[in-house]
N, C-alpha and C positions, 0 to 999 in steps of 0.2 A: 669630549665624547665619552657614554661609560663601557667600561670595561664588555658588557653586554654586545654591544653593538660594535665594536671593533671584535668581537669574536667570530659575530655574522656577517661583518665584511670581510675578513680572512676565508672565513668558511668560503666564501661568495667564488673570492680571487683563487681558491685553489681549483671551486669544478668548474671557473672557466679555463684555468690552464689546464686542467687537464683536458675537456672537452676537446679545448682548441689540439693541443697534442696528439689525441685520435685521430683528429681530423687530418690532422697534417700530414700522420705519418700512413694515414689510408686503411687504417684499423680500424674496424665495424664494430660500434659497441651493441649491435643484435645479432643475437647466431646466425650464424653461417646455414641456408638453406643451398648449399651446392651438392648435390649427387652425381660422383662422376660414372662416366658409361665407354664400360669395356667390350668391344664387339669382337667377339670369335667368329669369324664369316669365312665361308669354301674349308677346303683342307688344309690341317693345319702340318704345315711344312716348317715351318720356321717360328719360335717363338723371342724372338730377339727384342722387334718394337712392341710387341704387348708386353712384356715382361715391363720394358723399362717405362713404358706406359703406367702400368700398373704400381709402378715404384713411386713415380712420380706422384700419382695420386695419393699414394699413401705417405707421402714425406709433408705434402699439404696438410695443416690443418685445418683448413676452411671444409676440406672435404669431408663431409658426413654420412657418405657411405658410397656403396658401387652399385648399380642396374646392372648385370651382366646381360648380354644380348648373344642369344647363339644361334647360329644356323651354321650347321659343318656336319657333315656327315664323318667325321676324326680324322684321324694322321699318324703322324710322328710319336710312336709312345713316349720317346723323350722329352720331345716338344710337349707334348703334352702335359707331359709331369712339370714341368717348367713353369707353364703360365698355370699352373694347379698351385701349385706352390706361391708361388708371387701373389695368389690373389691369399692363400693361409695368410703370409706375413702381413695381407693387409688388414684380415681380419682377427691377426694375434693385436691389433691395436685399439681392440674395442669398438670394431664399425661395423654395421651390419654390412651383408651384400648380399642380393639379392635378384634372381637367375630367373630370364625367360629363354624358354627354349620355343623356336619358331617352327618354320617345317622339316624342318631336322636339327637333333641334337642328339648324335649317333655315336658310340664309342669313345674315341678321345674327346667330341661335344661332349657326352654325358661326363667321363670321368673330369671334365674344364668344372662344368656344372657342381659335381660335389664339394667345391668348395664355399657353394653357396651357403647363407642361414636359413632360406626358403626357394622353390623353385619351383614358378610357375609353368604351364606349359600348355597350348594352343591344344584344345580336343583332338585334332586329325593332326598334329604331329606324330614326328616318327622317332622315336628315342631309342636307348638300349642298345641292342648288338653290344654287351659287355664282352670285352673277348682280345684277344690277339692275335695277329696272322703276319707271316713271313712267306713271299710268295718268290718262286723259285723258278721260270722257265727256259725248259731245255730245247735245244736247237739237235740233237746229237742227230736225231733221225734223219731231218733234213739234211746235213752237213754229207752223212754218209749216203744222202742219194747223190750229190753232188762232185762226192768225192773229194773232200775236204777233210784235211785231219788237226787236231789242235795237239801240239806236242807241249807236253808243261813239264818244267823240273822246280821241284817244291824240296822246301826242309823236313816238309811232316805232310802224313799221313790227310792231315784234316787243313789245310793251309790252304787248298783251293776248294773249301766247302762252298754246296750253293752254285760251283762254275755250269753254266748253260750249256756248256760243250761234250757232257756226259751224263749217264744215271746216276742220282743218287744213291748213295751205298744205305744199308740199314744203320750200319754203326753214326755216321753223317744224320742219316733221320733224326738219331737219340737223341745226340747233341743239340741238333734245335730244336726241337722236344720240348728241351730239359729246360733251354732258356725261354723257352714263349710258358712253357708252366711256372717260371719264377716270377715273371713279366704279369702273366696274369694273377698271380698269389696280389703282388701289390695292387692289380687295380678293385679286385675285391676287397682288398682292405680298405681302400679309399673310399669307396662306394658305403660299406658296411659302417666305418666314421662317419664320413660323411650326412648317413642320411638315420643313422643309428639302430641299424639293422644287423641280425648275429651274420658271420661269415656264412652259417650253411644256407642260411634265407637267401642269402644274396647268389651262393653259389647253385642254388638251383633255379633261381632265374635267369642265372647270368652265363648261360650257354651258349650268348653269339646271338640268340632270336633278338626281332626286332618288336617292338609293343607302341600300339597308342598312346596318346597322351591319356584317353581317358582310364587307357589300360595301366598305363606305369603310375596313377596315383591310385589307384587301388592294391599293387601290389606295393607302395610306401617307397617307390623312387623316386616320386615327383609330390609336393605338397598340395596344388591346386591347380583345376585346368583353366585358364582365360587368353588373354593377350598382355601387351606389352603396356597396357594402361593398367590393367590387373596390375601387372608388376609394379609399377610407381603408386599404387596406391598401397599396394602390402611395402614397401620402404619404407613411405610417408607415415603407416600406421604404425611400423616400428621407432621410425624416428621421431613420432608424435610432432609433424608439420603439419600444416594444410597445403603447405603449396611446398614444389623445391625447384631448384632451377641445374637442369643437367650441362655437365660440363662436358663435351665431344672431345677426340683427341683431333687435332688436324692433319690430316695424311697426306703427304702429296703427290702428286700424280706420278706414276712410275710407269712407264709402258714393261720395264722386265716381269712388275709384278702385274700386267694386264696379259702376258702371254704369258707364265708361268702360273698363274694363282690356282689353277685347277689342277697342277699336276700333285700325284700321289705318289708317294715311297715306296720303291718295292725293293728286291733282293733281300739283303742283309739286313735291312733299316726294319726294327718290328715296330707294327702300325696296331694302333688302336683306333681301327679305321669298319665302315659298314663297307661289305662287298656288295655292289650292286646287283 
């Protein structure tokens, strides 16, 4: 045999081993068309299995980017900054993601939102309410028609701020004040990153009012209005696909979170949430 032809049987025997080797080991030798899809739905109270949702997706690399899907009218500012974040790390990894807001994507939805690369949004959605609120009710009145009294022994002055059993003082006002205006410094900044807007543009849209879909991309919070087909198509155009195939997370049935799933944060917990 010459030397010629034992080089092209070598050749031969290596891409069948390796073929076979992909094969085996269940490695795809065509990209990966998987889009995974992160659903922020009702109030967000808890951001525990989205986050770790989110992590997961991003530890995959078959994953080629995120659909975000939102309908929430917000929550938790914590929770919120949470899964705000977890979706940044997935996009510090070079992967687009890419945000439909449905019939509501209100305060913590919006600020989820900002972590998007583009974000569509449904014409007669309802977006915005950029804002903070800590909500506080007092029983005092009633208590003393009933003749009820709450006796408390506190270490300080501010220790039982917030308690339902009296008026607030003005000094007590300040102090949560002072933390819902630090609370919202950050979510302006998130918004004004996010969508690459100066802080004062954002701060003077961003008064709590609620806006259209058709209204919030003209004022440069939302990129385009459509639906959730819109959305997979501006992913696909960024990932330069024709087709992708989404990956769901599998949730399963929880009756706490079927009686629980609507409820909202109040007292102490500041909410970046739309008041009805």
């Amino acid at each position: 045999m010459k030397k010629r032809d034992i080089t092209v049987v070598i050749g031969v025997v290596i891409l069948f081993v390796i073929v076979v080797f992909f094969a085996g080991s269940g490695v795809s030798l065509r990209p990966s068309k998987e889009v995974g899809v992160v659903r922020v739905e009702g109030a967000i109270g808890s951001s525990a299995q989205l986050v770790k949702w989110i992590d997961t997706l991003r530890k995959n690399k078959k994953i080629r980017g995120i659909l975000l899907y939102i309908n929430s009218p917000g929550g938790g500012a914590v929770a919120s900054d949470e899964i705000y974040r977890a979706l940044v790390r997935f996009k510090n990894t070079n992967r687009p993601i890419v945000a439909y807001i449905s019939s509501v994507g209100a305060s913590g939805g919006y600020y989820v939102a900002c972590a998007a690369d583009k974000i569509v949004i449904n014409p007669s959605s309802i977006t915005g309410s950029i804002g903070v609120i800590a909500e506080f009710p007092e029983f005092d009145g009633l208590l003393k028609k009933v003749g009820v009294k709450m006796r408390v022994i506190k270490s300080g002055k501010h220790k039982d701020i917030g308690s339902p059993f009296r008026e607030m003082t003005e000094s007590e006002r300040r102090v949560i004040q002072n933390l819902i205006n630090q609370t919202y410094e950050t979510f302006v900044e998130v918004v004004a990153k996010g969508r690459g807007l100066p802080v004062d543009s954002v701060k003077s849209i961003g008064d709590g009012r609620i806006y259209s879909g058709k209204e919030a991309v003209k004022l440069g919070l939302c990129d385009t209005t459509g639906d959730f087909n819109t959305a997979k198509e501006v992913i696909k155009q960024i990932l330069g696909l024709k087709n992708i195939r989404l990956v769901e997370r599998k949730k399963p049935f929880s009756f706490k979170d079927l009686i629980f799933k609507s409820k909202l944060p109040f007292g102490m917990v500041l909410s970046y949430r739309m008041v009805p």
